[in-house]
LUMFI-340241 format. One line per field, with one value per residue (C-alpha): x, y, z negated; residue in three letters; residue number from 1. Coordinates in nm, 4 decimals. Each point is the difference from the previous one (the first is absolute). Layout:
<bados>
east c(X/...);
north c(Y/...);
up c(Z/...);
res c(Ala/...);
n c(NUM/...);
</bados>
This chain:
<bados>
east c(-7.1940/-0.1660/-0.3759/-0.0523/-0.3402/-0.1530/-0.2672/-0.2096/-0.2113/-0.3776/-0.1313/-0.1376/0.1523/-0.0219/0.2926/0.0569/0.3220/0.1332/0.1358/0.3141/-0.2591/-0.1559/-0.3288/-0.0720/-0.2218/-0.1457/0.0894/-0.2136/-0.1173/-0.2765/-0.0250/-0.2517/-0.3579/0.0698/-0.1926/0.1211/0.3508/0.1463/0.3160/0.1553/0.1534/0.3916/0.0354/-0.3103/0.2252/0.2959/-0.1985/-0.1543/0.3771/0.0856/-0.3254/0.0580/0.3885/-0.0707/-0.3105/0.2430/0.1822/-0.2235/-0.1900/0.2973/0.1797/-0.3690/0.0063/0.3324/-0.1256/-0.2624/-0.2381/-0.3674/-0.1832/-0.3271/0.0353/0.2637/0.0050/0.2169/-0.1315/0.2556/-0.0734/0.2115/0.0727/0.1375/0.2246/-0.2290/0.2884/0.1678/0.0780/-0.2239/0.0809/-0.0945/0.1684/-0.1733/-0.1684/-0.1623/-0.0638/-0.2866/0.0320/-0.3282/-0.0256/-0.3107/-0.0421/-0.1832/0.3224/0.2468/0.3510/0.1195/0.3403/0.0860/-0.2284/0.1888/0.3646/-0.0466/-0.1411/0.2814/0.2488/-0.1063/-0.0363/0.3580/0.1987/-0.1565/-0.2520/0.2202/-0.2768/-0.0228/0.3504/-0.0605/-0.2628/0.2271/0.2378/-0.2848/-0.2606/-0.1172/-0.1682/-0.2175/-0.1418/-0.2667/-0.1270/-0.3532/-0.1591/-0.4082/-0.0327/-0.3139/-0.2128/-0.0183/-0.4021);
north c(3.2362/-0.2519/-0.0630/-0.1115/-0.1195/-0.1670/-0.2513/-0.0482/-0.3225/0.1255/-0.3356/-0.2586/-0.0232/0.3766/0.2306/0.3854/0.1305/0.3282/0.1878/0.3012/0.1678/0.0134/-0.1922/-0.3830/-0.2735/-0.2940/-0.3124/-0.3582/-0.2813/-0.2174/-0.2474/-0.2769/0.0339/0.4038/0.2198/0.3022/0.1740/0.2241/0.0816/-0.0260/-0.3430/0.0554/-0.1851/0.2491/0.3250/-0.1434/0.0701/0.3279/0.0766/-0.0180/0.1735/0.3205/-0.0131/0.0278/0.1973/0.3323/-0.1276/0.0932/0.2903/0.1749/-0.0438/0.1012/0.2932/0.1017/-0.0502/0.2686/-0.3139/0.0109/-0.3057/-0.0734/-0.2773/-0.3164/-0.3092/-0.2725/-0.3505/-0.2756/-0.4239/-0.2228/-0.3606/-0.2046/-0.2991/-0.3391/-0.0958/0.1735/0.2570/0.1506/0.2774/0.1368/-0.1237/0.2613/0.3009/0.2055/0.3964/0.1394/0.4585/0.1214/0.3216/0.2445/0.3295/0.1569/0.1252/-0.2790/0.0455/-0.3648/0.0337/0.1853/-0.2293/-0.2947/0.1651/0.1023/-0.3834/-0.1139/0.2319/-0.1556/-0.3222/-0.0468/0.3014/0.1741/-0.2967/-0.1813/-0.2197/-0.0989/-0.1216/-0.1720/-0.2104/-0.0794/-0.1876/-0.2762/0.0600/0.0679/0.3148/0.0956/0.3635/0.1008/0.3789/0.0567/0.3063/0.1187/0.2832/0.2066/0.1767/0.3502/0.1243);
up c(14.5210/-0.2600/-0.1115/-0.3298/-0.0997/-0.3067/0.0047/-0.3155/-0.0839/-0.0929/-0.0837/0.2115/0.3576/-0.0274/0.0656/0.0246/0.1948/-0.0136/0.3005/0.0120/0.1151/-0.3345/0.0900/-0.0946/0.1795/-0.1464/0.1232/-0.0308/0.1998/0.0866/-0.3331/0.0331/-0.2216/0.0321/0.2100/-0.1047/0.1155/-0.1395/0.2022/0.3112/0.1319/0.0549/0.3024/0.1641/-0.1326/0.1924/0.3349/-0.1564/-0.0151/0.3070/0.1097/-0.2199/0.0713/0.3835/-0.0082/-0.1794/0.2877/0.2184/-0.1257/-0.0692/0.3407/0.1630/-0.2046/0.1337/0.3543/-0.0923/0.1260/-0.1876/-0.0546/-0.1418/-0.1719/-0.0977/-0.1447/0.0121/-0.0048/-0.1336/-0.0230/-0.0756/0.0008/-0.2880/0.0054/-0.0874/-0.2633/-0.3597/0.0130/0.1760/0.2445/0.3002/0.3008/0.2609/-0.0005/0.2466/-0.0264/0.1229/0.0246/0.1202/0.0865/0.0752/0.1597/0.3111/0.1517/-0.1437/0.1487/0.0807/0.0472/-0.3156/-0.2192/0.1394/-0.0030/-0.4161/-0.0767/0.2069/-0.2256/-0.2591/0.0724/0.1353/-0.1803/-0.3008/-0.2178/-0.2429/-0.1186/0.3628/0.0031/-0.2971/0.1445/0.2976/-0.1951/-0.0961/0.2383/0.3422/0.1386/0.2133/0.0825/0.1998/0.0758/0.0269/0.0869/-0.0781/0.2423/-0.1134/0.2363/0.0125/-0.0089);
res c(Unk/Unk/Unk/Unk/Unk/Unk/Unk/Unk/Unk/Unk/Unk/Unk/Unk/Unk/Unk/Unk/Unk/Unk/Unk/Unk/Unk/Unk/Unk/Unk/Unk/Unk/Unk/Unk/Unk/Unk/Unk/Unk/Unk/Unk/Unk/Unk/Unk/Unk/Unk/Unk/Unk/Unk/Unk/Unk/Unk/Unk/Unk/Unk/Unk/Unk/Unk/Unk/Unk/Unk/Unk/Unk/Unk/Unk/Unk/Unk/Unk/Unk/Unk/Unk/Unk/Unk/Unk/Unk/Unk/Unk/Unk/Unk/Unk/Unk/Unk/Unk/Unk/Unk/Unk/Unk/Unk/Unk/Unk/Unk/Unk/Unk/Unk/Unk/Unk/Unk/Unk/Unk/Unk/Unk/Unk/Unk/Unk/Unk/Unk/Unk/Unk/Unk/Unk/Unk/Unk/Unk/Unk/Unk/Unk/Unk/Unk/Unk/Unk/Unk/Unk/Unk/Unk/Unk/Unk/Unk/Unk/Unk/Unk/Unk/Unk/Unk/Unk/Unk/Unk/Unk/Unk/Unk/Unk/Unk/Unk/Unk/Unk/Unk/Unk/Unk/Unk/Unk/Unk);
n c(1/2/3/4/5/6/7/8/9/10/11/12/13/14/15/16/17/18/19/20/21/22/23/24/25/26/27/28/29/30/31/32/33/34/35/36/37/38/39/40/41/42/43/44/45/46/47/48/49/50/51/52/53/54/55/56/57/58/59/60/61/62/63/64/65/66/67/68/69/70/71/72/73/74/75/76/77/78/79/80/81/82/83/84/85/86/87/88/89/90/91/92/93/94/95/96/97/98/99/100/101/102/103/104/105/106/107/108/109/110/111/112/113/114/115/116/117/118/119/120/121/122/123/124/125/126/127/128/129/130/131/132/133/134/135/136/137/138/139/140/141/142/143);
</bados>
């Protein structure tokens, strides 16, 4: 399977990509004497990338474990090298996950699914950078 995608210039340091899907983002960056943005930074969508890819990772696999959650988010930083070009040379993946009755084991078996079988961004990222994971659960209280 192949993506294509087209990127079109809008003027400035302003860009708009299009997506198989059929959607576009805009793309820009910080530019000095400019306040306003009017885009996303590429770099920052690389980690959003790997966040999405392993998030339908997970939600899908929890899904098929009949396992009910309250609420998900994925928290991603990364570090960039000091010289051109710039990339980031670790990363480390926060999954937080909240519920009253939270079933550890299968919250940590469907990120570890994807993380070492089923996210492809996530394999992309291992061939320039390193990554760390870490599970953390917000157990609400039942009133």
């Amino acid at each position: 399977m192949s993506h294509k995608i087209t990127t079109h210039w809008k003027g400035g340091l302003t860009f708009e990509s299009d997506n198989p899907s059929g959607k576009s983002v805009i793309m820009d960056t910080d530019i000095e004497g400019q306040n306003e943005r009017f885009g996303l930074s590429p770099k920052a969508m690389m980690l959003s990338s790997l966040a999405g890819c392993s998030g339908l990772d997970v939600i899908s696999t929890l899904d098929k474990m009949k396992e009910e959650i309250d609420d998900f988010k994925i928290e991603v930083s990364g570090e960039l090298t000091d010289e051109h070009p710039k990339y980031y040379h670790s990363v480390v993946v926060d999954y937080h996950f909240y519920g009253s009755d939270l079933n550890k084991k299968k919250c940590e078996r469907a990120v570890n699914l994807s993380v070492d079988k089923y996210c492809g961004v996530m394999e992309m990222f291992r061939r320039f950078a390193e990554i760390k994971t870490n599970i953390i659960y917000h157990i609400a209280t039942k009133r």
